[in-house]
C-alpha positions in Angstrom: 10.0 13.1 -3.8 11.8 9.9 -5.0 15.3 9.9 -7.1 15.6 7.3 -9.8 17.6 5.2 -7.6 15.5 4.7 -4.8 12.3 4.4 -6.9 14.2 1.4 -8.5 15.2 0.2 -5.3 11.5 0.3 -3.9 10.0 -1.4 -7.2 13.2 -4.3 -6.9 11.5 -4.7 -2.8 8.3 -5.1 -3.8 8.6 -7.2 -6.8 11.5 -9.4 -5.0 9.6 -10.1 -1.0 6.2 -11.6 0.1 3.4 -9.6 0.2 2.8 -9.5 3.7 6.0 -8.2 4.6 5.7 -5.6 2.2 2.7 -4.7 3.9 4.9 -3.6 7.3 6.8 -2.2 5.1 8.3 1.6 6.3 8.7 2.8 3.0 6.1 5.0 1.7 6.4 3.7 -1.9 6.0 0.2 -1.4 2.9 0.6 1.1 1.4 2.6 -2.0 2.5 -0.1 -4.2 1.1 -2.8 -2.0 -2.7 -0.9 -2.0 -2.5 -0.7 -5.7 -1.4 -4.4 -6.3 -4.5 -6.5 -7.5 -3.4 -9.5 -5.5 -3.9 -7.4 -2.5 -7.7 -8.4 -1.9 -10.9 -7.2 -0.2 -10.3 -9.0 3.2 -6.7 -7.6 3.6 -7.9 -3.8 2.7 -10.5 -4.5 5.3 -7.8 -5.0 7.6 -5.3 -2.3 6.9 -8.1 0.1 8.1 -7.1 0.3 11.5 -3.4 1.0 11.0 -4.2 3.4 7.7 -4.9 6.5 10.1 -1.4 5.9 11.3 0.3 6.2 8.0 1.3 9.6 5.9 -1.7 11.5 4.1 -0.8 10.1 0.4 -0.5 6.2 1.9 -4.3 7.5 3.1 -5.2 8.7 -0.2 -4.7 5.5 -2.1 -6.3 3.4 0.3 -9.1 5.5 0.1 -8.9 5.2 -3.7 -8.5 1.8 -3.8 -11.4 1.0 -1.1 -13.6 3.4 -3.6 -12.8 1.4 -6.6 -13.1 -2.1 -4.8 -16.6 -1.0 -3.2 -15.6 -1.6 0.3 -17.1 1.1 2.7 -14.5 2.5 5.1 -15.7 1.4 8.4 
């Protein structure tokens, strides 16, 4: 559960840093934020798939929702 303030503060992160910092990014938000983000392509979801099983059950959830949506086959 997120307050108002550090929803804001996440959203101000990820709009205002690169994305591949964002992607080593500690905060469970902006990693979520990151899978979702178009820009983020096929090659770097391919990637993420062997630190994924490292990060919290909902980070997991998207990237198994974007994968799904993308058609990439979770190796």
């Amino acid at each position: 559960v997120y307050s108002q303030v550090e929803f804001i503060e996440a959203v101000n992160e990820y709009l205002n840093s690169p994305k591949e910092a964002l992607i080593k990014s500690d905060n469970t938000l902006i990693k979520i934020l990151v899978i979702l983000d178009r820009r983020v392509g096929k090659r770097t979801l391919e990637n993420m798939h062997n630190t994924i099983t490292t990060e919290e059950e909902i980070v997991q959830y998207f990237y198994k929702l974007r994968c799904d949506a993308e058609g990439i086959m979770e190796l």
